[in-house]
C-alpha positions in Angstrom: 29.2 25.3 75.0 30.6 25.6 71.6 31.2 21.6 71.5 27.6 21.0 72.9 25.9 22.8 69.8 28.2 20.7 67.8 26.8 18.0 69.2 23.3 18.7 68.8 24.0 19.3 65.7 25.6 16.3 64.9 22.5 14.4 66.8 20.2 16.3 64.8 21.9 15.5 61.5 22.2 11.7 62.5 18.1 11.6 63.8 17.7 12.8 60.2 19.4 10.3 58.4 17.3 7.9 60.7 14.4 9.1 60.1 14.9 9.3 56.2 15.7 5.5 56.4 12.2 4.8 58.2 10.0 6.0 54.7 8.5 3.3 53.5 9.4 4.0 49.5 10.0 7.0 46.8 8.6 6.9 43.6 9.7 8.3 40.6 7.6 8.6 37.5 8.7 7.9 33.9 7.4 8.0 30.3 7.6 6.4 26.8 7.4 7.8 23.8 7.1 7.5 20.3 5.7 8.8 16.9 4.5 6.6 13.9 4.8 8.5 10.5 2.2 7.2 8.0 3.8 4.3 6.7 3.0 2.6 3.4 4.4 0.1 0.9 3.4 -1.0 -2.7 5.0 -4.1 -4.6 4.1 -5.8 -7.8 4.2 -9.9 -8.2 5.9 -8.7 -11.7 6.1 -5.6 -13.8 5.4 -7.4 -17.1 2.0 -8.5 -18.4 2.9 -10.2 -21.3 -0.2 -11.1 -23.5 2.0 -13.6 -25.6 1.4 -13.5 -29.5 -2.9 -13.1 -31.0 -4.0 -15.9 -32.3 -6.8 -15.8 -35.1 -9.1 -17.2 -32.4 -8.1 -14.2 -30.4 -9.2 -11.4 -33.0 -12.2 -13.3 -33.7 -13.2 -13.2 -29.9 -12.6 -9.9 -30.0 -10.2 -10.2 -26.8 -7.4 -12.0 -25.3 -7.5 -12.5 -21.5 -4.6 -12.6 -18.7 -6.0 -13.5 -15.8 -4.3 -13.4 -12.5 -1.5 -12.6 -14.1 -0.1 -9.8 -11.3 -0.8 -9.4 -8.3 -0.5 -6.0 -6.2 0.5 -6.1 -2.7 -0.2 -3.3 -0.3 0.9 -2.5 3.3 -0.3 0.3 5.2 -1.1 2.2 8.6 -3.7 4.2 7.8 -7.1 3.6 5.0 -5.4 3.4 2.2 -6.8 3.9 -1.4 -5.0 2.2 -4.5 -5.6 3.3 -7.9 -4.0 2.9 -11.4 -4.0 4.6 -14.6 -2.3 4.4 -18.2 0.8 6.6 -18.7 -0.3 8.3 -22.3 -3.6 7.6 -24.3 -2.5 5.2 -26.7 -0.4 2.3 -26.9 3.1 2.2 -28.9 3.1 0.3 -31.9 2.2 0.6 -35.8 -1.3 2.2 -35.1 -2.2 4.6 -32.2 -4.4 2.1 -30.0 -6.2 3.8 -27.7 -5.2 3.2 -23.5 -8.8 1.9 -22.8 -8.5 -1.1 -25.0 -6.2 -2.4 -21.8 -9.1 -3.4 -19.6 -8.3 -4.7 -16.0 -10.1 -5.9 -12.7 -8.8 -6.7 -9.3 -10.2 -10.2 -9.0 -9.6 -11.3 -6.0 -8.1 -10.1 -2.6 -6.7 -12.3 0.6 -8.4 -10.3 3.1 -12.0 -9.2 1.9 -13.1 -8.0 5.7 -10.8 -5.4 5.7 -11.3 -4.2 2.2 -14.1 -1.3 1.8 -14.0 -0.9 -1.8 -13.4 -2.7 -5.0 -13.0 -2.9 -8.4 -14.3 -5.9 -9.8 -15.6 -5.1 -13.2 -13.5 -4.9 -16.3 -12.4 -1.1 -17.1 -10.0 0.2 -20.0 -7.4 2.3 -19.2 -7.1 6.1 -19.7 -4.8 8.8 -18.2 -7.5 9.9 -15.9 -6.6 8.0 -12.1 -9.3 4.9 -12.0 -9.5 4.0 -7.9 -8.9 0.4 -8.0 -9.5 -0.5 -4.1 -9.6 0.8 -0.6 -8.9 -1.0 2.6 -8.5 -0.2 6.4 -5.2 -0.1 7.9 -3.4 -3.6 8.0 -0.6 -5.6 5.8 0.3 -7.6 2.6 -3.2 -6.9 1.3 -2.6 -9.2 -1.9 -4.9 -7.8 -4.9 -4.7 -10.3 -8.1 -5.4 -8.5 -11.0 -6.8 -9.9 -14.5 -6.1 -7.8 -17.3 -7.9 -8.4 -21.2 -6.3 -6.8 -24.4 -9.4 -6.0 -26.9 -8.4 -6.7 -30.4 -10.4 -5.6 -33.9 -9.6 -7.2 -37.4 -9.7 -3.8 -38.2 -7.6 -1.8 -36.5 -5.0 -3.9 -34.5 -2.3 -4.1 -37.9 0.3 -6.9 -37.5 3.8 -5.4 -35.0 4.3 -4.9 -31.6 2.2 -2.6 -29.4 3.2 -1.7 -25.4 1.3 0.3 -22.8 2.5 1.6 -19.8 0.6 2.0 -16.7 1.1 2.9 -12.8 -0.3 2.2 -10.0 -0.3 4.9 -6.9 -1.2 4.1 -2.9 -2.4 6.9 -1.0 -3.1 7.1 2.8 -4.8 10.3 3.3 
């Protein structure tokens, strides 16, 4: 009797087996995953905007002009704002020029559809943070920037003046 239930057993274990082997399929489920962090970037074409030496035609114009002469690129995953602004209220140099005599403009961009603001108009410098653009999200936005140095007969005396400035990109 003892061997019969064995075998039933045994039976029943195999019928199992045979009956696992007639499903038609398992399914497992699975998911991926991942996180993107804000991500922005900032370069400059160069960190110099070199104005060269004033000319007399310079001071009698009142201003000497750089045009294109940088231009900002910007990369970002989120709207992004980009702004600038003068590191102290005057220049360097044998008289205390003020920061606003450094007027600048982005002139141009490569991708004006995904640009939603702009700064196109000629404004001096100061400490206080001047929003130069904002953009959606999207890459090597490419801002070229013209600058103009005003000069007076009066108070721009002969040596060398410098100005420092930064520019700051923000994705809020």
């Amino acid at each position: 009797m003892k061997s019969l239930k064995i075998l039933a057993v045994l039976v029943a274990g195999v019928m199992g087996v045979v009956s696992g082997m007639a499903q038609e399929g398992v399914t497992a489920g699975s998911t991926a995953v991942f996180t993107v962090p804000t991500l922005i970037r900032l370069e400059l074409s160069t960190d110099l905007i070199d104005f060269g030496a004033l000319t007399m035609d310079d001071y009698d114009l009142g201003y000497k002009d750089a045009l294109g002469a940088q231009i900002v690129y910007v990369w970002s995953n989120r709207p992004w704002t980009l702004s600038v602004a003068a590191n102290s209220e005057t220049w360097t140099g044998p008289w205390e020029k003020p920061s606003k005599d450094l007027q600048l403009r982005v002139a141009a961009v490569n991708r004006p559809e995904r640009i939603t603001y702009l700064m196109d108009t000629l404004t001096g410098l100061s400490t206080d943070v001047i929003t130069l653009a904002q953009g959606l999200p999207g890459g090597n936005f490419q801002h070229t920037m013209d600058f103009r140095v005003l000069v007076s007969w009066d108070n721009d005396v002969a040596g060398d003046y410098s100005l420092g400035f930064k520019y700051t990109l923000t994705a809020p």
